[in-house]
Every structure is written in C-alpha cells, then in structure tokens.
TIGU-644048 format. One record per residue (C-alpha): residue in three letters; x negated, y negated, z. Coordinates in steps of 0.5 Angstrom, whole numbers, plus 500, padded with zeros to 3 digits. Example, Ala and Ser with C-alpha at 12.3 -4.5 7.8 and 13.67 -1.06 7.14 Angstrom:
BEGIN
ALA475509516
SER473502514
REM end
This chain:
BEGIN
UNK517736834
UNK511734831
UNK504731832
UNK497732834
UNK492729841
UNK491722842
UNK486720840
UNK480717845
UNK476713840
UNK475713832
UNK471719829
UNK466717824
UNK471719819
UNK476712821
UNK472708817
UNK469701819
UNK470699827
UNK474692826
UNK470686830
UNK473684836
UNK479679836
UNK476672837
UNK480668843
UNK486665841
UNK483657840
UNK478660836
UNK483664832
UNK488658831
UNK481653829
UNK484655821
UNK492654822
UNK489647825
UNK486645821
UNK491646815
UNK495640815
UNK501643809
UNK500650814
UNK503646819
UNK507641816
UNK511647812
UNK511651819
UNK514644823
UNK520645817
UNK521651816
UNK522652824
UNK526646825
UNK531650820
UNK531656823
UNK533653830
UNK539649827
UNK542655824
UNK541659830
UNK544654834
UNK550653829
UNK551660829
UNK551662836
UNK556657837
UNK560660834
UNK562665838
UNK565663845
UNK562669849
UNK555668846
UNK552667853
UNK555674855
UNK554677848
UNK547676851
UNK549678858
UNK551686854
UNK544685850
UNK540685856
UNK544690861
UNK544696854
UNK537694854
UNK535695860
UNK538701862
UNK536705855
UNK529703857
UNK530706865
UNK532712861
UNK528712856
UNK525720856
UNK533722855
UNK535718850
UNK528720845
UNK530728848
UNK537727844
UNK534722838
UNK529729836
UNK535734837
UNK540729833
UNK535728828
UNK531735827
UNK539738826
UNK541732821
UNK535735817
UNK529731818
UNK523732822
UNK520728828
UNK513727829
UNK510724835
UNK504718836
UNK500716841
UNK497711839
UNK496707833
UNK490712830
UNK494718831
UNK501714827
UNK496713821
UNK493719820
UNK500723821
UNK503717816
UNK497718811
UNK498726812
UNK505726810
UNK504722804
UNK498726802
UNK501732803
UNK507730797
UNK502730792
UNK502722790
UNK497717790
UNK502712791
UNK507710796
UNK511703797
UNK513700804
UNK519696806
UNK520693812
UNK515697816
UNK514692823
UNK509696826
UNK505696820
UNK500692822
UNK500694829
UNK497701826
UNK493699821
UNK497702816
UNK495700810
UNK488700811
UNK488708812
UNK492709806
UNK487706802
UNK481708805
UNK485716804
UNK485714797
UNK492712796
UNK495706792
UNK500701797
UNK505697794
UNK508692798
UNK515691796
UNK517685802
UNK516679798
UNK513674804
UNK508681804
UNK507681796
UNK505674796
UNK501674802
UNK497680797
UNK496675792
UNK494670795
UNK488674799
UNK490672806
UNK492679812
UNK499681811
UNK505677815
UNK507680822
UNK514684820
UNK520680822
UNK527679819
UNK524671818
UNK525668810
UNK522671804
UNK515668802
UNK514663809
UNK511657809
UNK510657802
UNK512651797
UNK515652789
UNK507650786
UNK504654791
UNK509660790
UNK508660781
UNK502659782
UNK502666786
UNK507669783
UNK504668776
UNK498674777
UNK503679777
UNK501684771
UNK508683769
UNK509676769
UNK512671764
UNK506667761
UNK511660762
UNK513662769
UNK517656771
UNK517653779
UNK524654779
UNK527658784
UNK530663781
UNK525664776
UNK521666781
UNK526670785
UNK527673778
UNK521675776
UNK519678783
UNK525682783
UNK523685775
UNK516686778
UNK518690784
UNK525694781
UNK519697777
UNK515699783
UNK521701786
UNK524706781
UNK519709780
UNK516711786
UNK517718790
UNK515716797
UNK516711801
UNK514708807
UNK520704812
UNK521701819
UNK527702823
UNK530696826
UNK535701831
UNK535709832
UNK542710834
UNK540717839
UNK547720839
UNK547721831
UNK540720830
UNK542714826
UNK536710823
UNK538702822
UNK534697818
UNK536690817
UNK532686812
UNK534680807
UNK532682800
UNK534689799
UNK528692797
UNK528696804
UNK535700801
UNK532701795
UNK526705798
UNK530709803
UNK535711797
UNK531712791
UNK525715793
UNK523724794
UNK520722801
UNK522717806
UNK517716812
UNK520711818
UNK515709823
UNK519706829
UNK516703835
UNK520708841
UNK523703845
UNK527702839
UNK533707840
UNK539705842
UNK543711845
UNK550709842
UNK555706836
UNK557702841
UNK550699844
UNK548699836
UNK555693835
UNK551688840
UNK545688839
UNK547687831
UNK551682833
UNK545679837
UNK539680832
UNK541677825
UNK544670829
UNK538670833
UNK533671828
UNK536667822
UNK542663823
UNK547669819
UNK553672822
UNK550679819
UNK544681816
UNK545681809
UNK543688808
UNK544693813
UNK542700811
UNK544706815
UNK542713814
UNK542720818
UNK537725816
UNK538729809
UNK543729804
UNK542735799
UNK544731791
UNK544724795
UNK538720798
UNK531723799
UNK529731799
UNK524730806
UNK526725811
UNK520725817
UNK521720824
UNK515717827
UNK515715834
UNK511711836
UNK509710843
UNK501706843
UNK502703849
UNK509703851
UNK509708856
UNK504704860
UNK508697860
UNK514701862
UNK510703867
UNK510696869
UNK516694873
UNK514686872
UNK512688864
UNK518692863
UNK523687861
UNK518685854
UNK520691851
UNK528688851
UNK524685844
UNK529686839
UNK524683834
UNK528677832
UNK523672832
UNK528667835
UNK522665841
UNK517664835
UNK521658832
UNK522655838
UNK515655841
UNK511648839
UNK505652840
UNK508657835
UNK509652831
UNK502650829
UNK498656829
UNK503661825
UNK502669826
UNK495670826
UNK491667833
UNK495673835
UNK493679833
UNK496685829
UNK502687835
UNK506680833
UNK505673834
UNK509667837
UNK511667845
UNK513674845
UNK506677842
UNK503673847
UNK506678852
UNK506684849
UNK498685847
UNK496684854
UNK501688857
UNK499694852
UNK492692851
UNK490690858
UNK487682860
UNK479685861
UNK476683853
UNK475675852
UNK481674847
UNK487679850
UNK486674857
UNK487668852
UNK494669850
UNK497668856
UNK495661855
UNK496660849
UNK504657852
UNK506650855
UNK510655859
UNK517650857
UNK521655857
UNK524654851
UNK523662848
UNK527663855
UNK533660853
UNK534662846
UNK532669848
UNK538673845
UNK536680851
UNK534675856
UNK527676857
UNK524672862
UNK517670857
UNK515664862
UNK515669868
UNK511675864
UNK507669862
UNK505666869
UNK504674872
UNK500676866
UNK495670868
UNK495671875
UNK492679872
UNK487676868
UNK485672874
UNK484678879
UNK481681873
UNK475676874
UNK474677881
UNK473683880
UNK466681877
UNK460682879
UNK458675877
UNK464670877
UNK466666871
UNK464658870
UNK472657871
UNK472662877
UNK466658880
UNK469651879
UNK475652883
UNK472656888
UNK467649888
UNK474645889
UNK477650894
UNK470648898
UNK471641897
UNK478640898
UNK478644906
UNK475639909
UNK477631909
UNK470628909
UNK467633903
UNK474631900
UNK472623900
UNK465624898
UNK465627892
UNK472623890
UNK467617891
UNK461620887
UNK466623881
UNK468616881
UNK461613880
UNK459618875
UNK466617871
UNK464610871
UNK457611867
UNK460616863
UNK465611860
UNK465606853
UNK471600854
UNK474603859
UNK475611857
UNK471617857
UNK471619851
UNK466626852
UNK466630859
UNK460634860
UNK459642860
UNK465645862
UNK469639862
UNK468638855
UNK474641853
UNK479637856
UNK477632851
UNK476635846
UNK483633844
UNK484626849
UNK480621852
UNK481620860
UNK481613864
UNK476611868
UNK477610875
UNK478604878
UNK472601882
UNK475603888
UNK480608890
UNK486609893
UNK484611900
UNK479605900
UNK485599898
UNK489603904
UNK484603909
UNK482594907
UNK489592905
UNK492586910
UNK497588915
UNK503585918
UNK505586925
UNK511589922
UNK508595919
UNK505602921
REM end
C-alpha cells in the first residue's frame, strides 16, 4: 500500500486557488437562458425515460432486483474497512499495486506522479468518473503532461471550449445536434476537409481520430465502475469502447476509483450489472463491459496502479441519515428524471456530479456552511420522482429534506441571523398570538393593494422580490376572509 498525508490545504506549488462555486440559481443563469440547451436536454431525457421504463418492464422481478441492489449495497458499505482490507491483498497478489488518497489534492498528485514517473509526456483518459471531482486534468497540465480525452461526449465538450461533461454512462455527445457536432468535429487535426453532418461520417471521423490517439499511447488513465474484492477484479461500463482500448493497449493503466465502489462478490457484481446499464441507458447490458485482474506478462499492461479514493466518504458513512447516498451506482437515472435537471444540465452542480444525486452528495461530503453548498438541497421540487426510479433505492427527497434542515441549524448558529432567518422568526412572532396575526393580515393587505397594476403584483420589494421574479401574485380582495365571516347574515339554523 501506497500514498502520501492528506492534505490540509493547497501548497504555492498547486496552482491558482479556484473561485468559489456561486449559488446554484446563479450558476443555472447560463443553461436558463439557453433555449436549444434546454430543448435538446427536454428531448434527450425524455428518450432516455422511455427506454428505462421499456427496459425495466421487462424483467417481472425488477422491484426486487431493486430489493438485492439496495441490501448488497447497504451491507458492502456497513463493512466497508474489511471489504477495501481484501480489495488491496487481492489486487496487490494479481501484480498491481494499491495506492490510497485522502482527498481530491492527494489523488492528483499520486496520478500526476505515476505518469511522470513512466517517463511520458502524454497520457490518454477514458471513463474516468472522478475526473472532475479531483481536478484532474488540470494538474496534469499544470505538471507539464499532455491529456487526451478519448470519451466522445468529453472530446466534443473540448472542441467547443466549455468544462468537461461529469462522467456518467449517458449517450455520446449529449445535448448536442448533427450542425452543431460537424461543426466541432471538423477542428480535429485530422479531420476530412468536407466532413458532412451525417451521422456516421461524424462517428467515422471521431473514431480515426481517437484509434490514433489510442494506439499510440503508452499510458493511460480510467475509472472503474465495480471493484470486485474478492478477485480484485476491476469493472468498467461504458458505450463506445474506447475505455477497452486504453486498459488494453497501453504500458501503464492508472485506475482511479471512488472507495465506495467495491463490491465484495461475482455474485453481488451480477445484480448490480443488471441494475446499472438498464437504469442508465435503457440497454439489457452495457455495450462494452470490460474486466480485468491485475498484470498478465505478454497480455495488456506491464504496471497496473489502483487509486482509492476516499475524499469525503468516510465522513458521509459517518452519517447514519447520509449513509444511504453512497448506494449511488452512478447511473444517472435520477437526473433524467428531475424537472430541475431537466433545464440547467450538469454544471449549476459543481464537479462531484449533477442532477438530484449531486444535490445530495456535495453537501454531505462538503458541508452546508458556504453559500453554494447550502444551495443545492433547494435546488428540488422534492417530487419524488429520483426516488422512484432509483435502481438501489436511495431515499433522495428524504436526504434532500435532512440536508435542508443541516443548513437550517447551521445559520442559528450565526452570530448575526440571515434576512431569511430574521423573516420567520418575524412570522413566528406574528402568528402566536391572534390580535398580531389579524393586524398584520389587514395592513399586508393595504399595502399589497398599493403595490399592485390591474390587479396583480407584478414586483415584491426586497427579499420578497424573488418570488416574482419568475410569477405575478393576485392582489388581495378588499377584505378578507375573517372580516366576510364576521359580517355575513345569519340564519337561525346556523352556528
């Protein structure tokens, strides 16, 4: 076992210290306001529901296929010390090696480390989810070492300039159309002069383009999707092949892998891969499914090295309530079914992953203290859908309402209360007592009146304002109900 002390903060050698993460509202401001963002996440969302629901039907145990997903995933985690115990020696005794990270910083410099280490300048990743959570390829190039994404949804993110996708099993270049693809797709150094906007000329040529990448490299960087403990098996699930490419042809395979997802057994493994693919994309089975058990001499890579990733998934174990978050087989099935998702995509959320999960899992591991991680428990209508389709059933809308009531406690504790505090704290006061109640009903009423045209409020003053940024309000009648009561005729009969 490998790795170095966890990192209290970034040293001078880091880099520049990122920004903070603005609030989920203003980081959604953007994907809002772009109408053909939305219109291609509407559509695409609305076909991957229908082939998760066509798929799940056609199993007549897909309830309790749900019932075994849940039960291995709760009691891999309630053992979780043994199971990583077992992962090591069984990958250690197939010939690779076993290096630990504490934290985002510490996984980047291990990886950064590893790569420098074979000599290359260059490196090409594949499905690697925890890219973006550790800042991956950002350390890579500030250390000098050329990245080549060979995910197509990544690759054309690239070309278009934008932040990487968060790594999920979804389709290939999503949310984007034919145009907008030829478009990207023709900036590729060896791209034909005429490329048309057909759709298999654009796979063709995406494909040529990353085969060479490919083949000529000599590292490579992956996730894994399931660590099998037993065997020390590592699963990777993807849709293009690329990622069976980089864990085959490469000298050196570098896997980085979140520690919660090991699975202790074959057997556990065949339920979950059951769950993922139909869960995720609508398919009976990923297209490609790769597994592989440490070094075999003449046969796949010559070093193979296993990151273990913790960053924060000890201390949501630590949470009894939270605990459940880390079933997440990243599927993604949550997402495509989140009206919220639905018009903002992956960014608002930050780098740990988007849609109703993300919302969960970032201030869990990140805390609920800065401005934006208090944000994303709100960031739900707290339907319920993501519950319902949930292949390990994770209760999202209960985490969801246990994370709001954390940011809650966390502002009392604040030595000057927030203006939202300091409102219900007023509302709280007005409503103990009747004659304080009806006072202020009488005066809200008087000034609602003033404040509205043609019958509606079209703009509420300070804090009140967000509520109709997006809605007007009715104003109130002239009188209220307590005062019709009070005057209404009565008839002997009534009480």
């Amino acid at each position: 076992m490998t790795g170095g002390s966890s990192a209290g903060g970034r040293d001078s050698s880091a880099g520049p210290v990122p920004l903070p993460m603005p609030k989920f509202a203003a980081a959604a401001r953007t994907a809002l306001a772009d109408t053909g963002l939305r219109r291609d996440l509407r559509a695409d969302a609305a076909a991957l529901r229908r082939r998760r629901e066509a798929a799940a039907g056609e199993l007549g145990d897909w309830q309790e296929l749900r019932e075994a997903g849940r039960a291995i995933r709760d009691e891999t985690l309630l053992n979780l010390d043994a199971y990583l115990e077992r992962l090591e020696k069984s990958v250690t005794e197939a010939g690779g090696a076993v290096h630990w990270a504490a934290d985002a910083a510490e996984a980047a410099r291990l990886v950064t480390g590893l790569v420098r280490a074979t000599g290359q300048g260059e490196v090409v990743t594949a499905a690697v989810p925890a890219a973006r959570e550790i800042g991956l390829h950002d350390a890579l190039a500030e250390a000098g070492v050329t990245v080549h994404p060979t995910d197509l949804a990544e690759l054309v993110a690239r070309l278009g300039g934008g932040r990487r996708p968060a790594a999920r099993p979804a389709p290939p270049a999503f949310h984007r159309d034919r145009a907008r693809l030829r478009e990207l797709l023709a900036r590729l150094p060896d791209a034909p002069p005429d490329l048309p906007d057909d759709p298999a000329a654009l796979a063709a040529a995406a494909r040529d383009h990353l085969r060479r990448r490919l083949l000529s490299a000599r590292v490579a960087v992956c996730g894994a999707d399931f660590m099998v403990a037993d065997t020390g098996t590592l699963v990777l699930l993807e849709s293009e092949g690329n990622g069976r490419a980089a864990v085959t042809v490469p000298d050196t395979l570098i896997c980085v892998a979140g520690i919660d997802a090991v699975v202790p057994t074959w057997s556990d493994l065949e339920v979950l891969l059951q769950l993922l693919p139909r869960s995720a994309t609508g398919d009976r089975m990923s297209p490609a499914v790769s597994t592989w058990t440490g070094v075999t001499p003449g046969d796949g890579p010559r070093e193979l090295h296993l990151v273990l990733l913790d960053n924060g998934r000890t201390a949501v174990l630590a949470d009894e309530a939270g605990r459940a978050a880390l079933r997440c087989v990243r599927c993604s099935a949550c997402a495509h079914v989140c009206p919220v998702y639905e018009r903002t995509g992956d960014e608002p959320y930050g780098p740990r992953g988007g849609g109703p999960i993300g919302a969960v899992v970032t201030p869990l591991v990140e805390g609920v203290e800065s401005a934006a991680h208090a944000s994303l428990p709100y960031a739900s209508t707290l339907c319920g859908a993501c519950a319902d389709v949930c292949p390990v059933k994770i209760d999202i809308p209960g985490l969801l309402v246990h994370l709001r009531g954390a940011v809650v406690e966390s502002r009392r504790r604040r030595p000057v209360p927030t203006p939202e505090l300091v409102m219900m704290r007023s509302a709280a006061w007005t409503m103990g007592e009747q004659g304080r109640y009806e006072a202020a009903l009488r005066s809200g009423a008087r000034w609602a009146r003033l404040l509205s045209r043609g019958g509606r409020i079209r703009r509420l003053p300070g804090l009140l304002g967000k509520w109709t940024e997006a809605r007007d309000l009715p104003a109130p009648p002239a009188g209220g109900f307590r005062g019709w009561w009070r005057a209404r005729p009565r008839s002997g009969g009534a009480r």
